[in-house]
C-alpha positions in Angstrom: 17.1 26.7 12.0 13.1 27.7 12.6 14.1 31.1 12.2 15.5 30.7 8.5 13.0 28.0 7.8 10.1 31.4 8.7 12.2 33.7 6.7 12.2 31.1 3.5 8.3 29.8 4.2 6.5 32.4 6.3 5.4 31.7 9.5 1.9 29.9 8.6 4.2 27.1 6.9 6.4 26.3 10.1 4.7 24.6 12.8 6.7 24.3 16.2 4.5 24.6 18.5 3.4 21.2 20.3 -0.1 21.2 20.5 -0.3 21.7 16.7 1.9 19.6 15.7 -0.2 16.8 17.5 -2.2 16.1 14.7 0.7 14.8 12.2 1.3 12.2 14.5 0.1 9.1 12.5 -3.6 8.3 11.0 -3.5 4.6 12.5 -1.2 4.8 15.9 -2.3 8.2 17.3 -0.4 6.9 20.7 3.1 7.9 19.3 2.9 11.5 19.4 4.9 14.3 17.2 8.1 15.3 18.8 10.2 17.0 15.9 11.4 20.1 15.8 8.9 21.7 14.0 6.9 20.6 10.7 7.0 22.5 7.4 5.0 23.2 4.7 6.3 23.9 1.1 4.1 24.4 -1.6 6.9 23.8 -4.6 9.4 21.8 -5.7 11.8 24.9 -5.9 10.3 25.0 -1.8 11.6 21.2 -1.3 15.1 22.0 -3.1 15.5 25.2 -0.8 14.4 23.4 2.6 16.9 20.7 1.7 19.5 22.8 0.3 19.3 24.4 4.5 19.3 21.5 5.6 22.1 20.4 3.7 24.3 22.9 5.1 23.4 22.4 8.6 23.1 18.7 8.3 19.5 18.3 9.5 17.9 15.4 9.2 14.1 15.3 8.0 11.2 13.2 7.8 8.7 13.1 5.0 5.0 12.8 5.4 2.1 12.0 3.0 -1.0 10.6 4.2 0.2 9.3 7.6 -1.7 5.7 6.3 2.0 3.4 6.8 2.1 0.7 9.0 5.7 0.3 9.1 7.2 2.8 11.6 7.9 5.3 8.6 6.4 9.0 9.7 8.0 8.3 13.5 10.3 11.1 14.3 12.9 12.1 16.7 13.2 15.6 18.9 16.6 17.5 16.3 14.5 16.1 13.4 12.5 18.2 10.8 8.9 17.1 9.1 8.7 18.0 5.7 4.4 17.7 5.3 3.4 17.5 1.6 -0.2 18.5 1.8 0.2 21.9 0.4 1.5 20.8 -2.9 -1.5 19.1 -4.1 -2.1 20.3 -7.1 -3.0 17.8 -10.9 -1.4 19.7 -13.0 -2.6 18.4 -16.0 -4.7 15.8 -17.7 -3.8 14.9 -21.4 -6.5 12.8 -22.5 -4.1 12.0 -25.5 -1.6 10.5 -24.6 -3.3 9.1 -21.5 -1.3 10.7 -18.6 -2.1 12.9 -15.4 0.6 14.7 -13.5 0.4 15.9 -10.2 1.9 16.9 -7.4 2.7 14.6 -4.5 0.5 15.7 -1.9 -2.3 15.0 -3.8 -4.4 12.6 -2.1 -5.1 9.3 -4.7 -8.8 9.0 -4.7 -8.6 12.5 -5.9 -6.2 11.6 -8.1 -8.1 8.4 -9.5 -11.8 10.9 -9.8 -10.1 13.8 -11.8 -8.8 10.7 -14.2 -12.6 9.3 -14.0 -14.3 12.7 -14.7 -12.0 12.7 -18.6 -13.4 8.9 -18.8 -9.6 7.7 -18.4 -8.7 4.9 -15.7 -5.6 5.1 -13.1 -6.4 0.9 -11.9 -4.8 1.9 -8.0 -6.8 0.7 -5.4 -6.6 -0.2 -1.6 -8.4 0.9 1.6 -6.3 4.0 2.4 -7.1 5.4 -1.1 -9.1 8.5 0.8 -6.0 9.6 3.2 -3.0 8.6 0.8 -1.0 10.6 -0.4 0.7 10.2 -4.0 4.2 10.6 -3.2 3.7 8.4 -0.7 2.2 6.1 -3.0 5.4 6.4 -5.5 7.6 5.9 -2.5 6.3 2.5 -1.3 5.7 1.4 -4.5 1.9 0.8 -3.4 0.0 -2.6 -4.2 -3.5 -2.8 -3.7 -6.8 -4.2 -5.2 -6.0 -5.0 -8.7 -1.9 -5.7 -8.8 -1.9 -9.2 -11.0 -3.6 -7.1 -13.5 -2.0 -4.1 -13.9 1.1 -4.2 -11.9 2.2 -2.8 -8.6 2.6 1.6 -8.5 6.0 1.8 -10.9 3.9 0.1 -13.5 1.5 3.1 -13.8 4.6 5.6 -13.6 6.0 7.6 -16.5 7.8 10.5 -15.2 8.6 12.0 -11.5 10.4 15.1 -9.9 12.5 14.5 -7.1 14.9 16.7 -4.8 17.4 15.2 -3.5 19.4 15.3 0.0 21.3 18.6 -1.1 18.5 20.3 -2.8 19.1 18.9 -6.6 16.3 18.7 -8.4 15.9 15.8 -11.1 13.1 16.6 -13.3 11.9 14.0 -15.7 8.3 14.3 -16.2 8.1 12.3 -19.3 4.5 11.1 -20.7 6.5 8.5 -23.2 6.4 4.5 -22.4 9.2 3.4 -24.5 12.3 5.2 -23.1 16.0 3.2 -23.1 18.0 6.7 -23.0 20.3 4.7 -20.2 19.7 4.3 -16.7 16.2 4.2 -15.2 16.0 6.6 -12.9 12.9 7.0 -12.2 13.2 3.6 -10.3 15.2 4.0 -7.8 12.6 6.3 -6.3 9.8 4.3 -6.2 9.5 2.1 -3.0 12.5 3.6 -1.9 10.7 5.1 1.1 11.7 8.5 0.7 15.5 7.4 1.7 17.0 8.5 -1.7 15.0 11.8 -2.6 11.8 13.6 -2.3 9.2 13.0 -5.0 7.4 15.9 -5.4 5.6 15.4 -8.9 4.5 12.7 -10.9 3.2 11.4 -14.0 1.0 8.8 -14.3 -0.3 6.4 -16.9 -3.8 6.2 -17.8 -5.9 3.8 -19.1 -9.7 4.1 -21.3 -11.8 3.9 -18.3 -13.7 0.6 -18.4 -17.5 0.5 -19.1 -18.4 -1.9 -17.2 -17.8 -3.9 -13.6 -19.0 -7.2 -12.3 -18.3 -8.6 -9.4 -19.2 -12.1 -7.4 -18.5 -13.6 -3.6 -17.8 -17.0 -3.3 -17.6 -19.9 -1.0 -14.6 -22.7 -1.3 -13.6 -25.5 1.3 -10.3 -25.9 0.4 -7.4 -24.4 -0.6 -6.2 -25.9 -3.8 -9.5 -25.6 -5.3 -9.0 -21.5 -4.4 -5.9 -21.9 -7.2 -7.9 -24.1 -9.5 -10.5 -21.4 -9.6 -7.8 -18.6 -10.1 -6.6 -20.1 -13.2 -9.5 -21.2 -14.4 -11.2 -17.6 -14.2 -8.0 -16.1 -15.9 -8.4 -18.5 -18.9 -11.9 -17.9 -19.1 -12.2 -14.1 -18.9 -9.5 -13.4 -21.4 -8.0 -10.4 -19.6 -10.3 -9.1 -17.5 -10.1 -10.2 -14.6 -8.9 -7.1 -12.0 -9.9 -8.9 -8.9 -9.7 -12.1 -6.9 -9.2 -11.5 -3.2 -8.7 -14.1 -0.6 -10.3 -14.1 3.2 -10.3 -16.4 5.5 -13.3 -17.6 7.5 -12.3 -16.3 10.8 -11.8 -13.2 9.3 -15.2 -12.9 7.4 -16.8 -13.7 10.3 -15.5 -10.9 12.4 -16.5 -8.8 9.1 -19.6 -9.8 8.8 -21.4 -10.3 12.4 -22.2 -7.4 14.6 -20.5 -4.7 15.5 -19.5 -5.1 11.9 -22.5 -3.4 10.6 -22.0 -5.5 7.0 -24.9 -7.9 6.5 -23.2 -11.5 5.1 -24.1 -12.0 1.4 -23.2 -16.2 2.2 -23.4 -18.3 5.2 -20.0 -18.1 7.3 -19.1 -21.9 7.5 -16.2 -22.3 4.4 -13.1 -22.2 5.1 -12.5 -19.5 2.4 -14.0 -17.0 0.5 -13.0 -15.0 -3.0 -14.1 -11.7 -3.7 -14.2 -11.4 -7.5 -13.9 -8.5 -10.2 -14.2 -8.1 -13.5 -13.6 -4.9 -15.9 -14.8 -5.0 -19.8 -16.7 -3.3 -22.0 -20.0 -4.6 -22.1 -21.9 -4.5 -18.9 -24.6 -7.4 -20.3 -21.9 -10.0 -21.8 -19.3 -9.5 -18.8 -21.6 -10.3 -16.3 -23.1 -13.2 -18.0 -19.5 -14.5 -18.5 -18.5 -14.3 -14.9 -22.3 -16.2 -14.2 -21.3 -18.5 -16.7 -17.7 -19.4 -15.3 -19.0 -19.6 -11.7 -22.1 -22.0 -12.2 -19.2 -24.2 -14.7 -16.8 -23.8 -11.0 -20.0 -25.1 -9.2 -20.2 -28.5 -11.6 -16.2 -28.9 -10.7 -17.4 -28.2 -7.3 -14.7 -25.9 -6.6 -17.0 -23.2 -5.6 -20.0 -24.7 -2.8 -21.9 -21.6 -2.9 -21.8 -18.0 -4.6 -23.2 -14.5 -5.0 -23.5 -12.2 -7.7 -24.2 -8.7 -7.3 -26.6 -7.9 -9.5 -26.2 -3.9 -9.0 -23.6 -1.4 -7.7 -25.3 -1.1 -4.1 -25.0 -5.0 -4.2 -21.2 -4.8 -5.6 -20.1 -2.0 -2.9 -21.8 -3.9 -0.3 -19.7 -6.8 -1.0 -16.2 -5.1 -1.8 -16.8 -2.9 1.7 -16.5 -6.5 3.5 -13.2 -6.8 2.3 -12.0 -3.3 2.2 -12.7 -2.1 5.6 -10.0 -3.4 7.3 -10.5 -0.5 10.2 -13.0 -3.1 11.6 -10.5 -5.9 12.0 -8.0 -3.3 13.6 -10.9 -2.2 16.2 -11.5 -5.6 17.1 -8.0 -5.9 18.3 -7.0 -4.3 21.5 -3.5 -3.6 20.3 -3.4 -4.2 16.6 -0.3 -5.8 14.6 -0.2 -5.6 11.0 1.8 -7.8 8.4 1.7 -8.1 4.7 3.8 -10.8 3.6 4.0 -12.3 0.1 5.0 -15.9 -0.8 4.6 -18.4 -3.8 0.7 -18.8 -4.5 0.9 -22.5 -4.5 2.0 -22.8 -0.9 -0.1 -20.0 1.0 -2.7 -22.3 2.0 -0.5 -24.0 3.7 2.2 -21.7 5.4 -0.9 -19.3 6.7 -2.3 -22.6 8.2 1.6 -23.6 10.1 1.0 -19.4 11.3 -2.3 -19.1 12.7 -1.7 -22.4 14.0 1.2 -21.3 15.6 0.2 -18.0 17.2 -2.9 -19.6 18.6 -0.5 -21.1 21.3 0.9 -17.7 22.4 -1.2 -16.7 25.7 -1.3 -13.2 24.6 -2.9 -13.6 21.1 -6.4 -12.4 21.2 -7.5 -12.8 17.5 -6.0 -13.6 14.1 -7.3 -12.1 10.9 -5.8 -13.6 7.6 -6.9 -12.0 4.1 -5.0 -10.6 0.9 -4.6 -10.5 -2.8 -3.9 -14.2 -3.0 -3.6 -13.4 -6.9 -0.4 -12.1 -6.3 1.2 -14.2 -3.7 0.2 -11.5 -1.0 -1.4 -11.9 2.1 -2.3 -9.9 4.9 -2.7 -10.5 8.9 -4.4 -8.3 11.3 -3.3 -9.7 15.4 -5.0 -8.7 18.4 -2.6 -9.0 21.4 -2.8 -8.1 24.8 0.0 -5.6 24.9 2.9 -4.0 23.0 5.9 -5.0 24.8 8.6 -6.0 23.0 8.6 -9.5 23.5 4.7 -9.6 22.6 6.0 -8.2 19.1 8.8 -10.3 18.7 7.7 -13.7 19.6 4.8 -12.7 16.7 7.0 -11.8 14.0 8.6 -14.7 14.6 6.1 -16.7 13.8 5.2 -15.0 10.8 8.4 -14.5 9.4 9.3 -17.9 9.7 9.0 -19.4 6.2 9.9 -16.7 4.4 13.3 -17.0 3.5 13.1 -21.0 2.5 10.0 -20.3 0.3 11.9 -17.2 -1.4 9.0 -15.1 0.1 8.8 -11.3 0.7 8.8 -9.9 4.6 6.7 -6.2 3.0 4.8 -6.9 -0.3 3.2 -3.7 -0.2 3.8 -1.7 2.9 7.4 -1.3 2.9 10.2 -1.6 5.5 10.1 1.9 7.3 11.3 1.4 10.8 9.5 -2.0 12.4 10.5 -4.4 9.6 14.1 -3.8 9.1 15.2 -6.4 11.8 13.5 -8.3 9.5 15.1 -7.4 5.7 17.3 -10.4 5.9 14.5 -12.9 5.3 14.0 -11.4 1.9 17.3 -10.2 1.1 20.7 -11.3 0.2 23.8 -9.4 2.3 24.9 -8.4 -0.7 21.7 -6.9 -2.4 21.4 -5.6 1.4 25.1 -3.5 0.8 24.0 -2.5 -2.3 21.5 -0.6 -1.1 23.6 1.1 1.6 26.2 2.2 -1.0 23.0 3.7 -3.0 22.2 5.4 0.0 25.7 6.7 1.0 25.8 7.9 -2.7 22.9 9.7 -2.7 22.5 10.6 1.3 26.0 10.9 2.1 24.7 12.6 4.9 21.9 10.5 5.9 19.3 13.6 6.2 16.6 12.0 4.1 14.2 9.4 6.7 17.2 8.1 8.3 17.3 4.3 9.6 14.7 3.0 7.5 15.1 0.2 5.5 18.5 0.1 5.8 21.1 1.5 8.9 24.5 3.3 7.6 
């Protein structure tokens, strides 16, 4: 199989050799080393179709990697399976400042993507920590979330067109720049946030927007939860539409961003309960910000908001957004880090997060607790420091988590997806029958099971 895989690629695009094929282990859990058979590099879609079409015929199973940024299990790989790596096809195509649309190639990594679309003044709104090491197919294929979601919609929103190969080497081009399409079935769809389970995206095309001229942003402090919603809906009424940004973190969490080793000085006091992070993007620098001033000294008479920051220049406004971006400081303050990104009905999060943390507090092995997430949406995010990674430890934490989903008609992955570590869990935001649905999409497509076999769903 190496052997052909040389003949088709040349010998520069097929790693077997251990020691180099360390480094494709995984970004975040560098303790679970490489062990497949080798890892290959195409640099085309006609590459991807060819690789597959081999693997087809000798029913190899692969494993796709982008950016190595999941959390879910995804890039883990046995010893008889193949790594297809993306990063050499990382290419943007094309930029058409007409019709508002960028396509690229999936290895391109997003931040890149999001500065080429800056440079033509055009907008691609994706945002979220991992933006630097992402890759875009790995984007399309978890469907992404991020920063600015309740605005402009999760990563299908933004998508008009993709190229995927599928498990026997078909491609299916359709790199469309139109919006309004009802030429039957949407395709396109069953791609994104499938994981990489149903085909290999290999190009997209995305959906600009006129990039925004100007960007305010605030940090406040609340005491309670429902006045956290009141605020929401009160901002969203008030801004008319441009409001991009009201993240949610807990005060346990912002003090563990904001007191040494952090390195981020604290823009307010750490004694509320919560605090939003707030952003706006308009057009007029001067009238946007004095809106936003407006709205949050008229929160401050309702005395919703106790105390609040504006920035008042882009230092001040990075400053702030780094405290809720760098989550790699949450993760270090764990000694073995667990990550979850749950979603449930806004109106009950305060509660349900309080019935968790309260919860894991009694397990003898939890060391710290970090809630935080983009309450706007429903989503929120935990970062738990245990004591090991045994089994149990894991379970007994999910548990916990997990518990409420299912009678609040929550989600178990808002964002990250199900790779390999959540699909014990699918159940507790899946019907059996949406659950066979998607096997007999897979068996259609996979009949095989070569493409990231066992996640999500088992055959």
């Amino acid at each position: 199989m190496i052997e052909e895989l040389i003949a088709l690629l040349g010998s520069s695009n097929v790693l077997a050799n251990g020691e180099e094929k360390s480094r494709f282990s995984h970004i975040w859990k560098t303790d679970i080393p490489l062990t497949a058979l080798a890892v290959v590099f195409p640099r085309s879609t006609e590459e991807v179709a060819t690789i597959m079409r081999l693997c087809n015929s000798n029913k190899q199973q692969v494993v796709v990697h982008g950016g190595l940024t999941n959390l879910v299990g995804a890039t883990q790989s046995e010893t008889s399976q193949l790594v297809i790596s993306l990063e050499k096809m990382n290419s943007i195509e094309e930029i058409d400042e007409q019709s508002r649309t960028l396509t690229v190639e999936a290895g391109a990594i997003l931040e890149h993507v999001i500065d080429a679309a800056n440079e033509k003044n055009l907008f691609l709104p994706l945002s979220f920590g991992a933006k630097g090491s992402a890759h875009v197919g790995g984007v399309i294929s978890t469907n992404a979330g991020g920063l600015r979601v309740f605005r402009y919609g999760m990563t299908r929103q933004m998508v008009l067109g993709l190229e995927v190969v599928l498990a026997d080497g078909t491609v299916i081009s359709s790199l469309k720049k139109i919006i309004k399409d009802n030429s039957g079935y949407d395709l396109k769809q069953l791609f994104i946030g499938a994981e990489g389970t149903l085909g290999i995206v290999t190009k997209v095309v995305f959906r600009l927007h006129e990039k925004p001229k100007s960007r305010s942003s605030a940090i406040v402090g609340i005491q309670s939860y429902p006045e956290v919603v009141s605020l929401l809906k009160f901002l969203e009424k008030g801004l008319a539409g441009t409001l991009t940004g009201f993240e949610l973190m807990w005060q346990r969490t912002y003090q563990a961003m904001t007191r040494p080793p952090s390195g981020y000085p604290a823009p307010l006091p750490d004694h509320f309960r919560y605090y939003v992070f707030i952003e706006t993007l308009g057009s007029s620098p001067e009238s946007d910000f004095s809106r936003l001033e407006e709205l949050i000294a008229q929160a401050m008479e309702k005395e919703w908001i106790e105390d609040g920051v504006l920035a008042q220049s882009e230092r001040e406004l990075q400053s702030i957004w780094k405290i809720r971006e760098d989550v790699s400081v949450l993760a270090d303050l764990a000694d073995y880090d667990q990550h979850f990104d749950i979603s449930f009905p806004i109106n009950v999060i305060g509660e349900e997060i309080d019935l968790a943390v309260e919860a894991l507090e009694k397990l003898p092995f939890v060391r710290c607790i970090f809630p935080f997430g983009h309450v706007a949406d429903g989503n929120i995010h935990f970062i738990i420091g245990k004591e090991d990674n045994a089994p149990e430890t894991i379970e007994a934490i999910n548990e916990i988590v997990y518990a409420n989903l299912k009678k609040n008609r929550g989600s178990v992955s808002a964002e990250h997806g199900i790779g390999l570590d959540k699909k014990a869990y699918l159940g507790t935001s899946r019907t059996p029958e949406e659950i066979r649905l998607m096997q007999l999409l897979k068996k259609s497509l996979d009949p095989k099971n070569l493409l990231n076999p066992g996640r999500i769903i088992s055959l």
